[in-house]
N, C-alpha and C positions, 0 to 999 in steps of 0.2 A: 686593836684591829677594828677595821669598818667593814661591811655588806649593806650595798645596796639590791635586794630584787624586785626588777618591775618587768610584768607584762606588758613585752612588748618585742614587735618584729626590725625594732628601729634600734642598731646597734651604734650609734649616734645620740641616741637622744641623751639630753643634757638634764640628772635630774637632782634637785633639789632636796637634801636631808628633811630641811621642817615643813616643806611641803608636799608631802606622796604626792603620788597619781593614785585611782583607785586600785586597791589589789598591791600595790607596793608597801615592802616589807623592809622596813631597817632595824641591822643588828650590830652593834656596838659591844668591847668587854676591854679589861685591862691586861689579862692573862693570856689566853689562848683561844681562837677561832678555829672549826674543822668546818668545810663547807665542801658537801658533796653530790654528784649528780650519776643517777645509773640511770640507762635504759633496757627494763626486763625485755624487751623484744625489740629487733629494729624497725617496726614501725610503731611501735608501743610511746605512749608519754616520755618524757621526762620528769622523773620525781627526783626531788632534790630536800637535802636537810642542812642544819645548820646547828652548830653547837659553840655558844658562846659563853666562857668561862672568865670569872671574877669582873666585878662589880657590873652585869650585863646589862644591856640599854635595849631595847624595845619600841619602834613605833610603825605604825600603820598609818593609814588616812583618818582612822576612828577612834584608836587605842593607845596608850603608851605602858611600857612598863619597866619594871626594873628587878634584879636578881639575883644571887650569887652566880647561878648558872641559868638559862636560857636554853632549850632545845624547842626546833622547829622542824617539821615534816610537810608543811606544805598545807598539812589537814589542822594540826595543831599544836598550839604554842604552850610548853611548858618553864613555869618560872618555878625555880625552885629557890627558898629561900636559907638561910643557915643560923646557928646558935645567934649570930649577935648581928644578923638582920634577915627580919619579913621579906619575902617574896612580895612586890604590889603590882597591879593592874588599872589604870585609870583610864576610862572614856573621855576622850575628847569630843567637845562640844563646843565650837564657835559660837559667838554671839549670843549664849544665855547662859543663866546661874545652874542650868542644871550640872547635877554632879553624880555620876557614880564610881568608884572606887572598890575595891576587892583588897584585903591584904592577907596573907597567912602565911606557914609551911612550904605548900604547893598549890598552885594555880594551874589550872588547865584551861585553857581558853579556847575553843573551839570557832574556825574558820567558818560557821555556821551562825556566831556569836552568841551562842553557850559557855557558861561559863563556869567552873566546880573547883571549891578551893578547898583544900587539908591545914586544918591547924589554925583554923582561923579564930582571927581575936580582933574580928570587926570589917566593918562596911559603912557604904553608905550610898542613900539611893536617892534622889531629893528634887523635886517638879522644877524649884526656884520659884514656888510660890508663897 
């Protein structure tokens, strides 16, 4: 199963997996997707989540990542990983060597771009100098 979400009022627009718009979120898994939308009040937002099970796929316009399972609130993206694979997190960065990565347990990655990982058995963080 695929999800695409992007801000936006144009239920037409035509958009591209490997390349977001800003604020667009893709979710990919091989098992099972739940994708849901409540509004606590009628003039109140729309908060929406998404829950992507077995081998889960992750990108943004900045981020990628990968998971056993995947859950997303809109605030925050959690990857969770399993016995026989890490949870990872990767920054995307066009046109330089810079590199940073996250891997462990569990990842929280904050829509803020905070980042807190459980179980972790490495990173890396590197100018490309």
């Amino acid at each position: 199963a695929r999800v695409v979400q992007v801000p936006t009022e144009n239920l037409n627009l035509t958009v591209v997996e490997h390349t977001l718009p800003k604020g667009g979120v893709f979710l990919a898994c091989t098992e099972s997707m739940k994708v849901s939308s409540t509004r606590a009040k009628a003039d109140g937002p729309v908060e929406q989540s998404m829950t992507a099970t077995g081998n889960a796929e992750f990108k943004t316009d900045e981020y990628e990542g990968f998971a056993t399972r995947i859950l997303y609130d809109g605030r925050a993206v959690v990857f969770e990983g399993s016995a026989d694979r890490l949870a990872k997190l990767y920054r995307r960065r066009s046109g330089t060597n810079e590199r940073e990565y996250h891997s462990g347990e569990r990842i929280v990655y904050n829509r803020d771009g905070t980042v807190n990982t459980t179980g972790s058995v490495g990173g890396a963080f590197s100018s490309g100098k």
